[in-house]
N, C-alpha and C positions, 0 to 999 in steps of 0.2 A: 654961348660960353664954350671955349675949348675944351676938350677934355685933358687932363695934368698928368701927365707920365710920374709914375712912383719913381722917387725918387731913391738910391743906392743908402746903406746905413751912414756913408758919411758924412750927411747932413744932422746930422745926432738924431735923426729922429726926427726934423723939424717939418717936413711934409705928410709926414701920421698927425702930429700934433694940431697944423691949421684944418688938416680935414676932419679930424674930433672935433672941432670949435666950432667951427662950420654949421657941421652935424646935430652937436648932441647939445648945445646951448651951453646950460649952468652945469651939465654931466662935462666941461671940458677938459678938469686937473684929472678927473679920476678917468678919460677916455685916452687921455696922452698918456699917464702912466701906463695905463695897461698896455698902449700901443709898444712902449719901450720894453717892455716883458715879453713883449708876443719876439719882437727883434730882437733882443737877445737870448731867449730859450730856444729860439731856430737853431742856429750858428752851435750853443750849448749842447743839444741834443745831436748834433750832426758827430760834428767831430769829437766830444768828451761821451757824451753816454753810446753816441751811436758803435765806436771801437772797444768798447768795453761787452756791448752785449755780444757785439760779432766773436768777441775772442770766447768770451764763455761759448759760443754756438761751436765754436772750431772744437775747444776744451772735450765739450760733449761726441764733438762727431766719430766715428767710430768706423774703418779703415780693413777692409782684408784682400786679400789676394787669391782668389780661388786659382788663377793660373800666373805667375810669372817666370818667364824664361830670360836667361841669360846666355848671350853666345859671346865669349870674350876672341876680341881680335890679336894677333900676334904683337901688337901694341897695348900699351896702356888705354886702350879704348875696349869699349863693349854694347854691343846692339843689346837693349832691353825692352821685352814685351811684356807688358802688363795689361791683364782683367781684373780693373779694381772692382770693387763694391762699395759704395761709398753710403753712408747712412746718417744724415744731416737731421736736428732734433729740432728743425726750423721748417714753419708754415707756407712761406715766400721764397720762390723762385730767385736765387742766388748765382751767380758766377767767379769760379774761383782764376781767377787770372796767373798768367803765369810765373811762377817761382823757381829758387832753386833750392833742389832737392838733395838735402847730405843723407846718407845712409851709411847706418856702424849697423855691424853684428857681434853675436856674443854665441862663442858654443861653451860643450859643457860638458860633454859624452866622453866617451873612452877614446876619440881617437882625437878629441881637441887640444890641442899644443899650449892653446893660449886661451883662458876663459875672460880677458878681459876683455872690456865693450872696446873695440876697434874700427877704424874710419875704414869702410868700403870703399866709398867712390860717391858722384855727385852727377846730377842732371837737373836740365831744365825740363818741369812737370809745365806739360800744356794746359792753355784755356779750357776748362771744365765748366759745363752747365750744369749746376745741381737744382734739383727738385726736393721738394720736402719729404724727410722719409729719405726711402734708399734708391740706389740709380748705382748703375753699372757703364763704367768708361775702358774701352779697350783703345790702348795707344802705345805707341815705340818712341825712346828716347836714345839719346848717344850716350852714356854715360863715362866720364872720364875716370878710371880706376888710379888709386894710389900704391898698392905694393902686388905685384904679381902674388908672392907666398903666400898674403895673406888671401886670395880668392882660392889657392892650392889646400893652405895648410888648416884655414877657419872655415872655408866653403863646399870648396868640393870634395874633400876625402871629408867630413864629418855627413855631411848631407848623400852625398851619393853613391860614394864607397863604400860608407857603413852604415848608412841607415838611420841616421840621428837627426834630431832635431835642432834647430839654432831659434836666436831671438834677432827680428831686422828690426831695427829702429830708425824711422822716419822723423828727419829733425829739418826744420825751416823756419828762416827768418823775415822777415820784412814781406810777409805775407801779404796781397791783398784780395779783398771780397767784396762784389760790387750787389746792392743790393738794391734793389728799384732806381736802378742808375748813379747810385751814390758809390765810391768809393772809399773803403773803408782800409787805409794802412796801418803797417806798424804792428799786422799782427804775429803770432808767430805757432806753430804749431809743432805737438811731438807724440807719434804714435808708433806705440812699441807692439811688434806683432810674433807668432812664431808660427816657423816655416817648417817645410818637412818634404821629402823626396814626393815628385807627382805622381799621384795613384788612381787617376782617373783616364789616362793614356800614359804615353811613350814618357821618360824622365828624361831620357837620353835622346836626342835629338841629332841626325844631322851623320856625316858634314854636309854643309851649304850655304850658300854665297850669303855671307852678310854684306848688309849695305853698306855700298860706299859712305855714304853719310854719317858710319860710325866707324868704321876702320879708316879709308881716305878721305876726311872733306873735302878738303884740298884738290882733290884728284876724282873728279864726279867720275868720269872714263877710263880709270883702273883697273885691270882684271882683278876682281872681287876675291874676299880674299874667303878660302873656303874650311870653316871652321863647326866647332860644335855646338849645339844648343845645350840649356840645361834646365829643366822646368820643376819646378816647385809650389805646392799651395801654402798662402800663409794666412793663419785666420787672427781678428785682432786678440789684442793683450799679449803679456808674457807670460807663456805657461811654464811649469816645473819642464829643464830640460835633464834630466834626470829623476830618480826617485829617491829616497833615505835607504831604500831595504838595498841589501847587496845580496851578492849568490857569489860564493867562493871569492870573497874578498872583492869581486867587483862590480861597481853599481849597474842596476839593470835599466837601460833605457825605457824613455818610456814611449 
């Protein structure tokens, strides 16, 4: 006797069915039911429960920046160096595939112009292997900036000028996470973190050649264009970027 290739759910089922009858004699209405349960709680669990628990895992995961620098080019572009730390509240070895990364900030201190949450600028975040628990990814992206002022008037004179704290908010859509080979879309993810001038080395950075790849794509064999760095740690959540008490009418950073 041959052996019978399993055949595809298009068959309704009907290849589970004669192998229960087969099988299990007068067990064979209650062997094919069950067979059609087992076939559609797969497919069920995959894609309805399996994206739902992924998104609560993302919900959970928790996000800081012990170092990221920023070196903006004489263009709307900017090389970005990030040491993330990433802390996943999942047992099983995951991979976060790549997306794109929007980024607003929000200052708040004495020398912010503008406290509302405002669009930075945007990149493509690279394939990440996560581990359960926390994992550390060090990696550079190009990031496309939206208003020169606002990296002047919300970024660097609040952060590096004067000392002050902001909030960066990491916002992503159409997220995916592949999890024992599965791909899981559709998810989407938003983690609010606050930053602050680097106090573990140099804040100030540079001049020195940022890569081509973020000032000229275009142009690999460019003279590079030669600019500053600007480094900051951010731990996650939003913390008070200010305090309630003031001293001579103005609020004391914190």
């Amino acid at each position: 006797m041959g052996v019978q290739t399993p055949q595809t759910s298009k068959d309704g089922g009907l290849w589970a069915r004669k192998i229960c009858c087969m099988s299990a004699g007068k067990w064979c209405t209650l062997c094919a039911i069950a067979s059609v349960v087992v076939m559609v709680s797969i497919p069920v669990g995959v894609f309805v429960v399996g994206p739902m628990v992924a998104q609560k895992i993302l919900d959970g995961t928790t996000i800081s920046l012990p170092n990221s620098t920023v070196s903006a080019c004489a263009t709307l572009e900017a090389w970005v160096q990030n040491n993330a730390t990433i802390n996943v509240p999942f047992f099983l070895p995951s991979t976060l595939l790549t997306y794109k990364q929007d980024l607003y900030i929000q200052c708040g201190g004495a020398a912010c112009t503008n406290t509302n949450v405002t669009f930075l600028g945007s990149y493509d975040s690279p394939v990440m292997h996560l581990s359960g628990g926390e994992s550390s990814h060090n990696f550079g992206a190009r990031m496309d900036l939206k208003d020169l002022s606002v990296i002047m008037n919300e970024f660097l004179v609040p952060v590096f000028f004067s000392g002050e704290k902001i909030h960066l908010i990491l916002d992503a859509k159409d997220v995916t996470i592949s999890v024992l080979g599965i791909g899981l879309k559709g998810l989407s993810m938003h983690k609010e973190l606050t930053c602050s001038m680097q106090t573990q080395g140099p804040a100030v950075l540079g001049p020195w050649d940022i890569p081509n790849k973020a000032c000229y794509p275009d142009k690999p064999d460019a003279e590079p264009y030669s600019g500053m760095g600007y480094s900051m740690s951010c731990v996650s959540g939003a913390q008070p970027l200010t305090s309630t008490a003031t001293k001579n009418g103005a609020a004391i950073i914190l």
